[in-house]
DODRENMI-281786 format. One record per residue (C-alpha): x, y, z negated; residue number from 0. Coordinates in pm, 1 decimal, always signed. Layout:
N
r x:X&y:Y&z:Z&i:NUM .
...
END
This chain:
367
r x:+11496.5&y:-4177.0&z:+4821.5&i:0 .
r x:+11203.0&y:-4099.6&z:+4627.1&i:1 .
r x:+11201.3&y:-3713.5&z:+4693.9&i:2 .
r x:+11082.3&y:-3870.1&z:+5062.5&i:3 .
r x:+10806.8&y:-4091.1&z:+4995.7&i:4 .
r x:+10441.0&y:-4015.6&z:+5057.9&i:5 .
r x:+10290.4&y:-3845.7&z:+4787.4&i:6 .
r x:+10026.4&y:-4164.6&z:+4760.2&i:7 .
r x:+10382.1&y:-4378.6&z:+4740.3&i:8 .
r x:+10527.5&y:-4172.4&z:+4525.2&i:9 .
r x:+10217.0&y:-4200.9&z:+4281.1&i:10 .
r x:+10194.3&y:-4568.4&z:+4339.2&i:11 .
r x:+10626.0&y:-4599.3&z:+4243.9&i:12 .
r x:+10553.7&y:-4406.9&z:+3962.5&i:13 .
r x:+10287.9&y:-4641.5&z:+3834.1&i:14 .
r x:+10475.1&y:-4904.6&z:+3881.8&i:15 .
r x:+10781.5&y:-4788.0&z:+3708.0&i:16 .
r x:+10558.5&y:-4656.8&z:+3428.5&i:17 .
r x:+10372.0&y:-5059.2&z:+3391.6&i:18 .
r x:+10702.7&y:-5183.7&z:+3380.6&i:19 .
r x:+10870.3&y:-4979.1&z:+3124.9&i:20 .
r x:+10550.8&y:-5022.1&z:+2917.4&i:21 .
r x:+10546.4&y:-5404.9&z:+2968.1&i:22 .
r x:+10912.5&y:-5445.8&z:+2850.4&i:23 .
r x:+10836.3&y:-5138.3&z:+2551.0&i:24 .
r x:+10576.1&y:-5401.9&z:+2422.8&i:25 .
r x:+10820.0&y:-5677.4&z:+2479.6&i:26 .
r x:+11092.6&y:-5528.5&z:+2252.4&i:27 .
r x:+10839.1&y:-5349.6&z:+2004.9&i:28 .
r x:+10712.5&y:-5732.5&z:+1930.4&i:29 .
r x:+11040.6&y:-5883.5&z:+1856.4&i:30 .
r x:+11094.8&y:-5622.6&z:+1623.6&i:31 .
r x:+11067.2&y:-5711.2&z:+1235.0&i:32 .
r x:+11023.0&y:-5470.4&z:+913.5&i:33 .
r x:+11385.5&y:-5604.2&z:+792.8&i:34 .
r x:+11535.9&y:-5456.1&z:+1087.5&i:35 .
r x:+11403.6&y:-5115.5&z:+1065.2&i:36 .
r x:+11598.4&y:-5067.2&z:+758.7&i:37 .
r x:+11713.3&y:-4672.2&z:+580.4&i:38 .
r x:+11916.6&y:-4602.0&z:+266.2&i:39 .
r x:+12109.5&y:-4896.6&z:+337.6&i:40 .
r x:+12404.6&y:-4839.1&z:+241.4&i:41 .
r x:+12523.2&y:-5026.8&z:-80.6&i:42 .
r x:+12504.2&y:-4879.3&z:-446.9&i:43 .
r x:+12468.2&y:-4959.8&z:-788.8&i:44 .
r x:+12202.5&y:-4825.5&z:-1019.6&i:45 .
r x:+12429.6&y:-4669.7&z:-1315.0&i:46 .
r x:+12155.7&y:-4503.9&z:-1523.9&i:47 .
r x:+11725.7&y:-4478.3&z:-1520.1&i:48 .
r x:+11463.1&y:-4282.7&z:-1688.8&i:49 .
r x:+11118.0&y:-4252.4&z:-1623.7&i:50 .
r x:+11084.1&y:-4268.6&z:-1197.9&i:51 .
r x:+11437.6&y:-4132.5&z:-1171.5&i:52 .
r x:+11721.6&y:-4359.0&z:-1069.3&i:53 .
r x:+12059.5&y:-4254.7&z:-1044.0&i:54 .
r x:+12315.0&y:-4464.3&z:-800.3&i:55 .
r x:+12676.6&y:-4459.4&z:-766.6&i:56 .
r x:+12750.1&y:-4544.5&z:-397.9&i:57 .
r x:+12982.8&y:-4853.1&z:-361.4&i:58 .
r x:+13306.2&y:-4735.7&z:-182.1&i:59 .
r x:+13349.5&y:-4869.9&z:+186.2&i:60 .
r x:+13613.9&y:-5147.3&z:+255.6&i:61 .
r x:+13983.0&y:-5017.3&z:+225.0&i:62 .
r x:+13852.1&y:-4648.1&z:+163.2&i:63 .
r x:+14054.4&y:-4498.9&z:-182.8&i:64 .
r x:+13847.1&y:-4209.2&z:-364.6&i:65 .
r x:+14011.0&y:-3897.1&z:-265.0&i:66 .
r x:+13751.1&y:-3665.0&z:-439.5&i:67 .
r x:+13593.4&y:-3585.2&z:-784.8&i:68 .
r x:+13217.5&y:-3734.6&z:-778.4&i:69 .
r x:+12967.4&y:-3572.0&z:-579.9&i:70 .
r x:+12597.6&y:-3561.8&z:-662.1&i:71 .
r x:+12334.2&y:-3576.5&z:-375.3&i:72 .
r x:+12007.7&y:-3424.1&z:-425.6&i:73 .
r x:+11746.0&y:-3426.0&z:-227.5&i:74 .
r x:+11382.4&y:-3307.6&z:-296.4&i:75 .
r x:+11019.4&y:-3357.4&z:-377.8&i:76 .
r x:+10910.5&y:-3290.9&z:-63.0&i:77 .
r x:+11064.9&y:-3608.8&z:+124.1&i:78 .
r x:+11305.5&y:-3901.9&z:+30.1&i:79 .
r x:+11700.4&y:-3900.4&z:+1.9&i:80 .
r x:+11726.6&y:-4180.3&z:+295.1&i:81 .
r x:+11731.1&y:-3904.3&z:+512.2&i:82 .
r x:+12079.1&y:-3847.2&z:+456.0&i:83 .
r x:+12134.0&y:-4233.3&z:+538.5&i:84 .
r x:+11917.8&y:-4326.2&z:+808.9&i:85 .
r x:+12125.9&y:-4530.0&z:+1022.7&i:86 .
r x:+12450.7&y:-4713.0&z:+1032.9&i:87 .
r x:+12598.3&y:-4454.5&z:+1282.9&i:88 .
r x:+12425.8&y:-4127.9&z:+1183.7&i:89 .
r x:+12471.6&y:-4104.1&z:+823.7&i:90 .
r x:+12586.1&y:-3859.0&z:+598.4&i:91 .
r x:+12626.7&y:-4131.4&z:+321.4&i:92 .
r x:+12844.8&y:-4305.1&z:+507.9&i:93 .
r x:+13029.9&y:-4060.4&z:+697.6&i:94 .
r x:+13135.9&y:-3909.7&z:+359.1&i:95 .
r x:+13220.8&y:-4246.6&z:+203.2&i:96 .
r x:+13410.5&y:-4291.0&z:+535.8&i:97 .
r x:+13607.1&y:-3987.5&z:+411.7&i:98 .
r x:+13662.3&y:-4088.7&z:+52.3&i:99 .
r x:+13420.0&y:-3876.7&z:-89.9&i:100 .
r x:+13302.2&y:-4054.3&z:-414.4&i:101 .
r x:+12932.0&y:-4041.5&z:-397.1&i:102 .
r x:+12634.5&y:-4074.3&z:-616.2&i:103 .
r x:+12229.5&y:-3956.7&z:-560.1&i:104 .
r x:+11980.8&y:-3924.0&z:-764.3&i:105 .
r x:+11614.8&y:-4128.3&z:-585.7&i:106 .
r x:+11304.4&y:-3924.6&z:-808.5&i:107 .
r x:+11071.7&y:-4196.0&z:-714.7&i:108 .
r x:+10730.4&y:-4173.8&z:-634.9&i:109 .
r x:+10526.5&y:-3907.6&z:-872.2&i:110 .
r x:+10207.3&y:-4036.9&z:-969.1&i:111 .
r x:+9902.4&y:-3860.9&z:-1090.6&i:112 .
r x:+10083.6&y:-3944.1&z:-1424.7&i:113 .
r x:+10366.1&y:-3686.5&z:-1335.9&i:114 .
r x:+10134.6&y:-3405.3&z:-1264.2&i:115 .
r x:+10253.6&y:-3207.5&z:-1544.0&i:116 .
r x:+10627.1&y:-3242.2&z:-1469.2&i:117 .
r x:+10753.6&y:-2854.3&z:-1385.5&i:118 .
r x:+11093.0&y:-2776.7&z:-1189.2&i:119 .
r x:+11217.4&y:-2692.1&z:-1589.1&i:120 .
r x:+11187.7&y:-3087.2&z:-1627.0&i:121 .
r x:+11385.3&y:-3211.7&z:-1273.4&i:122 .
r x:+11626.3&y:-2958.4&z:-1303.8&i:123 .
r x:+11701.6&y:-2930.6&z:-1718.4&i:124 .
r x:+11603.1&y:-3271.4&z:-1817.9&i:125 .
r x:+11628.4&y:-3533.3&z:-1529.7&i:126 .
r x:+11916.5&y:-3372.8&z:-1296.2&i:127 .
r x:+12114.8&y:-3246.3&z:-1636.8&i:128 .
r x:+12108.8&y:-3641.5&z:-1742.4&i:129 .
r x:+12223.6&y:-3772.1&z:-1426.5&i:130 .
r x:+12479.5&y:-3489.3&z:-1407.0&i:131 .
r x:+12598.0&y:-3678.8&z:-1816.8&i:132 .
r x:+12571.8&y:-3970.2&z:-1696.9&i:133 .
r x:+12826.2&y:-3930.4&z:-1373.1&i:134 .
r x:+13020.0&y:-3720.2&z:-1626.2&i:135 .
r x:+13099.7&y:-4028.1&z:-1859.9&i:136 .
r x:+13074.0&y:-4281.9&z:-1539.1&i:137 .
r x:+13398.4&y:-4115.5&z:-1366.1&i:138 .
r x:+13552.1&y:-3934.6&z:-1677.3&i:139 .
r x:+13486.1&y:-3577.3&z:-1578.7&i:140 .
r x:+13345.4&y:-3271.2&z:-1696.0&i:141 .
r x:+13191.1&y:-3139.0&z:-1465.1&i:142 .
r x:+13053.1&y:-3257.1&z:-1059.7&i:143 .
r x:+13039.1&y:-3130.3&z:-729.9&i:144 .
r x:+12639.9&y:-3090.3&z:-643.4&i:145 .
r x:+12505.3&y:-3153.7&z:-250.0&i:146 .
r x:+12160.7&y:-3002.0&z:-251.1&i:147 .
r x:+11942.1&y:-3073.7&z:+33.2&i:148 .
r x:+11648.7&y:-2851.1&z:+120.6&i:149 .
r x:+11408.5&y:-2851.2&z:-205.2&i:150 .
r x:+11748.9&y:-3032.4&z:-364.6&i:151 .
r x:+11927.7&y:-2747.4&z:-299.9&i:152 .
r x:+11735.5&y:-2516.2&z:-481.2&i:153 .
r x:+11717.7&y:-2731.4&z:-761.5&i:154 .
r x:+12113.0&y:-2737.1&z:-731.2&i:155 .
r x:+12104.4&y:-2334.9&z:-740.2&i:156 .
r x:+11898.8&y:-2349.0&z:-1010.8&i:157 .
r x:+12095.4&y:-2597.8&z:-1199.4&i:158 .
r x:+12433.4&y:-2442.3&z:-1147.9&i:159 .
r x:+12326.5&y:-2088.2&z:-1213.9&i:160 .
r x:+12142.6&y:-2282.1&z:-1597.4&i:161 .
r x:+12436.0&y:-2456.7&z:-1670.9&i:162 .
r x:+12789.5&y:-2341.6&z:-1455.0&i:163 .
r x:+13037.9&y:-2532.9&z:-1704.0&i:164 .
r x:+12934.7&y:-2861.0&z:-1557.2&i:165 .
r x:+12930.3&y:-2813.9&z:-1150.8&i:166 .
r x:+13288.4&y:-2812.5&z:-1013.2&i:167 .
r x:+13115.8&y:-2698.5&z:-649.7&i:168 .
r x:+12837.0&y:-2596.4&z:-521.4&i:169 .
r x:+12718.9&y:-2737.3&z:-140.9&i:170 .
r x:+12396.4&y:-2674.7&z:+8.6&i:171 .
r x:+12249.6&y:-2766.0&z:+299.8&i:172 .
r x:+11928.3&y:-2561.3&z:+530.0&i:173 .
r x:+11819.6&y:-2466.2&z:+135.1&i:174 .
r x:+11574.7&y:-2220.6&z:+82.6&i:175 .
r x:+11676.9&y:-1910.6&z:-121.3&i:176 .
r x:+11534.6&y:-1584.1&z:+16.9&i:177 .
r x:+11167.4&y:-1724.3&z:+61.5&i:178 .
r x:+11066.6&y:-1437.2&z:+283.2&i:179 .
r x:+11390.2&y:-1387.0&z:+471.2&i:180 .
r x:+11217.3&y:-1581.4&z:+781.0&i:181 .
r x:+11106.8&y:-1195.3&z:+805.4&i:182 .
r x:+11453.4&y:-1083.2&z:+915.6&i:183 .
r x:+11449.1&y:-1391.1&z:+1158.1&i:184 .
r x:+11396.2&y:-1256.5&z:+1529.6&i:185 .
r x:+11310.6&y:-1609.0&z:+1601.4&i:186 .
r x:+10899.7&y:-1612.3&z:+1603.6&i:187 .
r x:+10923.1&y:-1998.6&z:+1604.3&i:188 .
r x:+11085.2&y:-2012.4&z:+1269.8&i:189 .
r x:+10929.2&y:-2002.8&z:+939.6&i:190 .
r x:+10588.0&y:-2124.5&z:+993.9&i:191 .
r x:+10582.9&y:-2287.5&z:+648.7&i:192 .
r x:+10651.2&y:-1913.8&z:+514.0&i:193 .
r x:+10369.4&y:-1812.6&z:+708.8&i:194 .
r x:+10147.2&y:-2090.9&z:+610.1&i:195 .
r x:+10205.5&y:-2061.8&z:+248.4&i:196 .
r x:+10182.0&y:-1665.3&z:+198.5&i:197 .
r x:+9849.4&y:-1672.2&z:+344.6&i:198 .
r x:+9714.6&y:-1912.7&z:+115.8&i:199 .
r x:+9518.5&y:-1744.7&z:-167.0&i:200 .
r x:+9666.1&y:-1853.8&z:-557.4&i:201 .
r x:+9320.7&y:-1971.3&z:-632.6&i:202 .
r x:+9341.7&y:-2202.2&z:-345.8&i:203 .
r x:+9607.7&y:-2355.0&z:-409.4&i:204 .
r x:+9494.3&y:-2424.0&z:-769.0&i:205 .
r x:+9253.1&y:-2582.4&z:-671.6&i:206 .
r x:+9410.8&y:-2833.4&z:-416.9&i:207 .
r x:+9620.9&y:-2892.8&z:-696.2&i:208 .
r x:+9351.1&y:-2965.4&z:-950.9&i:209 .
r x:+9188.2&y:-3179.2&z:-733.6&i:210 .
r x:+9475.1&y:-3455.6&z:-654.3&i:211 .
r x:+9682.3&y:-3389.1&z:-961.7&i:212 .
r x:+9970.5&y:-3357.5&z:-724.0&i:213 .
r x:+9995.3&y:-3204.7&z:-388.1&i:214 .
r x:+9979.3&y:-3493.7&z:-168.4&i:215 .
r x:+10257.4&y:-3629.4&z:+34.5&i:216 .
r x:+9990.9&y:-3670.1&z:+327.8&i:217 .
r x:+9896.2&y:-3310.6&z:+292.0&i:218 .
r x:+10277.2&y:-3177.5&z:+317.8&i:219 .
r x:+10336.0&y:-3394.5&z:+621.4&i:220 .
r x:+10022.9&y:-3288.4&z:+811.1&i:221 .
r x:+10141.6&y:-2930.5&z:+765.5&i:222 .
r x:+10467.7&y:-3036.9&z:+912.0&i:223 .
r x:+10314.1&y:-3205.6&z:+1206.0&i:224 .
r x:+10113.7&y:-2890.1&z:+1261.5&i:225 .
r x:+10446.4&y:-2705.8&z:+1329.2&i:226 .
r x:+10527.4&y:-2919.0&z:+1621.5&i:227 .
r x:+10162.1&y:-2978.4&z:+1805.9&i:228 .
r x:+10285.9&y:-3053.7&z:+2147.3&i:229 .
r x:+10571.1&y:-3326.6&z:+1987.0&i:230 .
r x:+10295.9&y:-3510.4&z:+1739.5&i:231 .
r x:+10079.4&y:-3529.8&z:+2021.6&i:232 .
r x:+10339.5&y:-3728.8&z:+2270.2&i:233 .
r x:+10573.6&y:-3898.3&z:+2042.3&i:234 .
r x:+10341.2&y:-4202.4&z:+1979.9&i:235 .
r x:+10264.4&y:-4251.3&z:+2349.5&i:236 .
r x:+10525.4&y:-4127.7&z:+2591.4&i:237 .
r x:+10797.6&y:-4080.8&z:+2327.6&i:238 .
r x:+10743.3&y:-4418.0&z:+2219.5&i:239 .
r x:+10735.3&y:-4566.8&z:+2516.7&i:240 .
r x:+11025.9&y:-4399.9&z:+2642.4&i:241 .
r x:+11200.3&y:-4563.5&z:+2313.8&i:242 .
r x:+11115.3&y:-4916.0&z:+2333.2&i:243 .
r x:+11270.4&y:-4965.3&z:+2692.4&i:244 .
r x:+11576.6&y:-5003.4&z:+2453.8&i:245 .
r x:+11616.5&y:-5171.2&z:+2147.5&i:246 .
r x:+11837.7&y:-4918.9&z:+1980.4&i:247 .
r x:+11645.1&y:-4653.7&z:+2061.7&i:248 .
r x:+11349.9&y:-4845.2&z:+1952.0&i:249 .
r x:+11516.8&y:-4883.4&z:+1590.8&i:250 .
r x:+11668.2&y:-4487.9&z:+1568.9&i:251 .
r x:+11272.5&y:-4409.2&z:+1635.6&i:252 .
r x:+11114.0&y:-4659.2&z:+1395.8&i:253 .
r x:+11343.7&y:-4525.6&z:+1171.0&i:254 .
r x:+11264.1&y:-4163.3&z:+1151.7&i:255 .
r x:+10891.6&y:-4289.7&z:+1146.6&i:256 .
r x:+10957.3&y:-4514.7&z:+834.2&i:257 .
r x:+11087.1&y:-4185.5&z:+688.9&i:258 .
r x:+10824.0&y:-3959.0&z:+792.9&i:259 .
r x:+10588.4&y:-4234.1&z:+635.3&i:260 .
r x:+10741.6&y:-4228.2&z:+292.4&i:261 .
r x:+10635.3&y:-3895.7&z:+187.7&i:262 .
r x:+10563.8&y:-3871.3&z:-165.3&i:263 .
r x:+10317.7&y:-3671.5&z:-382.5&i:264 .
r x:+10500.3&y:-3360.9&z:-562.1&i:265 .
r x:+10426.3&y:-3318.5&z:-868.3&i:266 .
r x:+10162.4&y:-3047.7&z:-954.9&i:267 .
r x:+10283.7&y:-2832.9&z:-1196.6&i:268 .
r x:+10617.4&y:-2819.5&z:-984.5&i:269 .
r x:+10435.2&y:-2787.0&z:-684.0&i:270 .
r x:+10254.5&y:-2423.2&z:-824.1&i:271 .
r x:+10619.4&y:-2298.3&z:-905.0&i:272 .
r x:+10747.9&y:-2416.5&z:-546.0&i:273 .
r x:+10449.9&y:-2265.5&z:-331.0&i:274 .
r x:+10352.9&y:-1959.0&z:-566.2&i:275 .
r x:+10630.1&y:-1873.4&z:-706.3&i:276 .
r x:+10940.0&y:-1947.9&z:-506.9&i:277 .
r x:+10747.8&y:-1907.0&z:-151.0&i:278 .
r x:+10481.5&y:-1674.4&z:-220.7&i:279 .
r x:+10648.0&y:-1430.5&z:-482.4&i:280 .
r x:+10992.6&y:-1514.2&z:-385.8&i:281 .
r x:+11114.5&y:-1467.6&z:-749.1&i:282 .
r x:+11474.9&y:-1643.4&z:-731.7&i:283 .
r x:+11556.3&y:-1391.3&z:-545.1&i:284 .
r x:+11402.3&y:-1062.1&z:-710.5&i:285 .
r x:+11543.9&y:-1204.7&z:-1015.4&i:286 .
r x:+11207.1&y:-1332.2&z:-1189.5&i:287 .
r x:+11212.3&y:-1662.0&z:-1180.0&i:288 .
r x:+11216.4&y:-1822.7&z:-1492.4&i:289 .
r x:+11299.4&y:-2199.9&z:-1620.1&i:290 .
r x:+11272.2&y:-2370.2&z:-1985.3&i:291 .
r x:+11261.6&y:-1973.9&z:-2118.0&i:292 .
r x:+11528.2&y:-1810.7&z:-1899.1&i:293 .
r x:+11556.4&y:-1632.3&z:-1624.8&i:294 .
r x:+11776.6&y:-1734.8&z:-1357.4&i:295 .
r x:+12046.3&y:-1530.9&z:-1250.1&i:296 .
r x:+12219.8&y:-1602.7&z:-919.9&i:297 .
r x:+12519.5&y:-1400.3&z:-1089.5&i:298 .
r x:+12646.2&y:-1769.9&z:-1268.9&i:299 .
r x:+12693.0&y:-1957.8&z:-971.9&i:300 .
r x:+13068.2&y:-1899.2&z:-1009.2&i:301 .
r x:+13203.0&y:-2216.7&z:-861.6&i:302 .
r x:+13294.3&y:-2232.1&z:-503.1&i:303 .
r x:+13000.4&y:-2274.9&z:-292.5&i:304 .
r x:+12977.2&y:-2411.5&z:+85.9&i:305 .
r x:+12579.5&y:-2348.9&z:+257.1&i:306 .
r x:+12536.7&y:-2549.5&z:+550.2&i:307 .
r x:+12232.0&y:-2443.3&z:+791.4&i:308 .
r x:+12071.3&y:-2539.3&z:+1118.1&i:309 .
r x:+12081.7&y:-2221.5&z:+1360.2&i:310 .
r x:+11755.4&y:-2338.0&z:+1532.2&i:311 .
r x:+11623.0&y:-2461.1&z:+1220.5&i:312 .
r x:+11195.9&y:-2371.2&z:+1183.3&i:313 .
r x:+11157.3&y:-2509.3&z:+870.5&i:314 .
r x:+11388.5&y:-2361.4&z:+690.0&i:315 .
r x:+11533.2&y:-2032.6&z:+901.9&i:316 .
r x:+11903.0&y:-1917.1&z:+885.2&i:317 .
r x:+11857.6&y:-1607.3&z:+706.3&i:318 .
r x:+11643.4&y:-1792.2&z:+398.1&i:319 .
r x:+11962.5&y:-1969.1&z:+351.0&i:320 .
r x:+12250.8&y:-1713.7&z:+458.0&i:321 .
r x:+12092.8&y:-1447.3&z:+187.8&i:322 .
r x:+12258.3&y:-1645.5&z:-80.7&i:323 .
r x:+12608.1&y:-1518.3&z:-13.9&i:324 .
r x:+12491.3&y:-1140.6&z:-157.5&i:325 .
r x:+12355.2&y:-1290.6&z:-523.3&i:326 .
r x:+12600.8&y:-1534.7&z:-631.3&i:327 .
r x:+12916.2&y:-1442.4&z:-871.9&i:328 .
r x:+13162.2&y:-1656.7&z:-669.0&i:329 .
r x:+13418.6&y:-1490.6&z:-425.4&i:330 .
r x:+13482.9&y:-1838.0&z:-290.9&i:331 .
r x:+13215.2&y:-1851.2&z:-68.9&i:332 .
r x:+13188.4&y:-2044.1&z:+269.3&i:333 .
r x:+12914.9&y:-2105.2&z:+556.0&i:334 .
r x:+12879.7&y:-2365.6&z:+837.6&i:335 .
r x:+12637.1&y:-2283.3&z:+1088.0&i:336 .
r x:+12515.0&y:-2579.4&z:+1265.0&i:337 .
r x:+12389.5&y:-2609.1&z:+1637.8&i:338 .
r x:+11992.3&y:-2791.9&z:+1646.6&i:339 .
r x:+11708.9&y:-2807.0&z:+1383.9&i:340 .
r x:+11624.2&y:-2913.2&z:+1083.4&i:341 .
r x:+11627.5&y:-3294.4&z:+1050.8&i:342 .
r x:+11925.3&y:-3284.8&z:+1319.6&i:343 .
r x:+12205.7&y:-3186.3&z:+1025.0&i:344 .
r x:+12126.8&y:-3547.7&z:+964.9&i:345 .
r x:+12064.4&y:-3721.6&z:+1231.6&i:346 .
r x:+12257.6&y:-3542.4&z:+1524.6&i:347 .
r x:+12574.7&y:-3725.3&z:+1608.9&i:348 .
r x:+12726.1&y:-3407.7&z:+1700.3&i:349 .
r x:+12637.8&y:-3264.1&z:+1391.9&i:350 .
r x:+12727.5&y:-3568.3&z:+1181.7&i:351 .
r x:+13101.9&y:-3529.4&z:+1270.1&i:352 .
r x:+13107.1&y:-3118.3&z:+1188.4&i:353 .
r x:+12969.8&y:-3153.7&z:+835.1&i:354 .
r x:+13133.0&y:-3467.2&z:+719.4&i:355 .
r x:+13467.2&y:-3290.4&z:+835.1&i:356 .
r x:+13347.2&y:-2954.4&z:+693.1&i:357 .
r x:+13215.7&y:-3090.6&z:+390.1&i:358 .
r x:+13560.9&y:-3311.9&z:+342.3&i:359 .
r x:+13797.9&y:-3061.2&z:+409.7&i:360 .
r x:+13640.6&y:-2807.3&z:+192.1&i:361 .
r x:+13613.0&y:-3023.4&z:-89.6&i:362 .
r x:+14022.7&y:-3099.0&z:-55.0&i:363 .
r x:+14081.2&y:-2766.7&z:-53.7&i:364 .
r x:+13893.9&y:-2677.6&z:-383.1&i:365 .
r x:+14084.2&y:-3058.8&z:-513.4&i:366 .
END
C-alpha cells in the first residue's frame, strides 16, 4: 500500500507516477489536431445576414418531428453562443433539438473598432427585431419564444418588454436584472464583477473606452480570470496535465479553452450602457433605463416567462436574476434553480438533463 511506504518512497512513487502521466499527457496532447477540438458544431443553415449578424436556423436531428413554435437563442457581447453547444454530449443545442424544440440563434460576430458606435438600442431594436422578422416569415408565425443567455438575456428583457406582440415566451438563463442584488447575496464569493464595476469611476471607464474603441475581449476575460486566481493559476499545469492522461478529457478541456479564447471586443457605446448604466446605476430596475427614446418598463413582459439560474453561480448571483419575478406583468411566471456555477448550466451533465427537460416541458405546456 502506499499509505506504508517510506516517506523518501513515497516521494520517489509519486515522481514517478507524476513523469508518467506527464509523458503520456504529451503523448495524447501531440496527436491532437485543431479539427478535432471542434464547438458550435452542430448543423444549421444561415437563413438571413446583416452587417456582422448572422442568423441560423438549426437543422433538425435525424427522425426528430418539431414539436414546438421556433425558439430564438441569444447569447451576448460578452462571449460567443458556442457555449451553449460545446460538445456532442453536453449541449444545450442539441439536447433541445433532441427534444423537438425548433431552434434558431442569432452569432453577432466579431465587433470591430468599426462597431464602436453600435448602442444596446441597435442589437436589441434593429438587429434582434430583424432576426425576430425574419424567423417570423421563416416558420409562419407571429411571434417567437426568446432564450436569453447572460448579456442575451437582458437583451431578451429588453426586447420583450419594447415590443411584447412578437415574443410568445420569455426564457432566461443566470441573466442579470437587479445589478446590485449580489448585495442581498449572503454568499461573499458571488458578485465580484458587481464589485469590480461599481468601484470603477465613470471617467475611467470613458476613457478605456476611448482608447480601444471597444472594450476589449482580452480585458473582459482577464477580469474573469481574476475571479478565480487559484484555478487560472493551476489549470494550465496540473489541470492540464491531469486532462491529457485521457483523450476525452483532453478534448472537453481544449474545448472550454477554444471558448475562453474567442472572446470578442463589445462594442463601445454598448459597453458604457452595460457597465454604467445597467451595473453601476442599475436603471432597468429603478425604471430609468431608456432605449431608442423609451423607457423600459418591466410591466410589458406579459408572456410567460421561465428564469433559469446557477445557485452557486459568482458571476452572475441568484438574487440578480430571481428579482425579476417582482417587475414583470406576467402571472405565469416560473424558476429553475440549478445546482453548480456559472458556465456549468452548460456544460454540467447533470445540469444538461434538468434544463433541457425543464425548458421542454415548459414550453409544451405554454403549446
Amino acid at each position: 500500500m502506499t499509505d506504508d511506504l517510506a516517506p523518501e518512497n513515497l516521494a520517489l512513487k509519486e515522481a514517478s507516477d507524476f513523469y508518467v502521466k506527464l509523458t503520456r499527457g504529451a503523448k495524447t496532447l501531440a496527436q491532437v489536431k485543431e479539427a478535432d477540438v471542434d464547438v458550435g458544431a452542430t448543423p444549421k443553415t444561415p437563413i438571413h445576414a446583416q452587417d456582422k449578424i448572422t442568423l441560423h436556423h438549426y437543422d433538425p436531428l435525424d427522425g426528430v418531428k418539431a414539436k414546438t413554435g421556433p425558439v430564438l437563442i441569444v447569447y451576448g457581447l460578452i462571449g460567443r453562443y458556442t457555449m451553449a453547444d460545446l460538445q456532442e454530449d453536453r449541449s444545450l443545442v442539441r439536447n433541445l433539438l433532441a427534444r423537438g424544440v425548433d431552434l434558431y440563434v442569432v452569432d453577432w460576430g466579431h465587433p470591430t473598432r468599426a462597431d464602436q458606435n453600435l448602442t444596446l438600442d441597435d442589437y436589441v431594436d434593429w438587429y434582434l427585431d430583424d432576426c425576430v422578422d425574419a424567423i417570423c416569415a421563416h416558420a409562419g408565425v407571429d411571434a417567437v419564444t426568446l432564450l436569453g443567455i447572460c448579456e442575451g438575456g437582458v437583451f431578451s428583457t429588453l426586447y420583450a418588454a419594447q415590443h411584447p406582440e412578437k415574443v410568445k415566451n420569455l426564457i432566461l438563463t443566470i441573466t442579470p436584472i437587479d445589478f446590485h442584488g449580489d448585495e442581498e447575496d449572503a454568499d461573499e464569493t458571488h458578485g465580484f464583477i458587481n464589485l469590480w464595476t461599481r468601484n470603477l469611476e465613470d471617467e475611467d471607464i470613458r476613457l478605456l473606452i476611448d482608447a480601444f474603441g471597444n472594450l476589449p475581449g482580452e480585458i473582459m476575460a482577464s477580469v474573469f480570470q481574476m475571479m478565480t486566481p487559484v484555478r487560472t493559476l493551476t489549470k494550465y499545469n496540473l489541470d492540464l496535465i491531469e486532462a491529457a492522461s485521457d483523450e476525452k478529457r483532453l478534448l472537453n478541456f481544449l474545448r472550454m479553452e477554444k471558448w475562453l479564447a474567442d472572446r470578442p471586443h463589445h462594442p463601445g457605446a454598448a459597453a458604457l450602457q452595460w457597465l454604467i448604466e445597467l451595473y453601476k446605476e442599475n436603471r432597468l430596475i429603478k425604471g430609468t433605463f431608456e432605449m431608442s427614446g423609451q423607457t423600459i418598463d418591466l410591466e410589458n413582459i406579459t408572456m410567460p416567462v421561465l428564469n433559469v439560474y446557477a445557485l452557486q453561480d459568482h458571476i452572475i448571483p441568484p438574487p440578480c436574476s430571481k428579482a425579476l419575478e417582482k417587475y414583470v406583468g406576467t402571472p405565469d411566471y416560473t424558476e429553475i434553480a440549478l445546482p453548480g456555477g456559472h458556465v456549468g448550466v452548460y456544460v454540467s451533465g447533470k445540469s444538461q438533463g434538468i434544463v433541457g427537460d425543464g425548458v421542454f416541458d415548459w414550453l409544451m405546456e405554454r403549446q
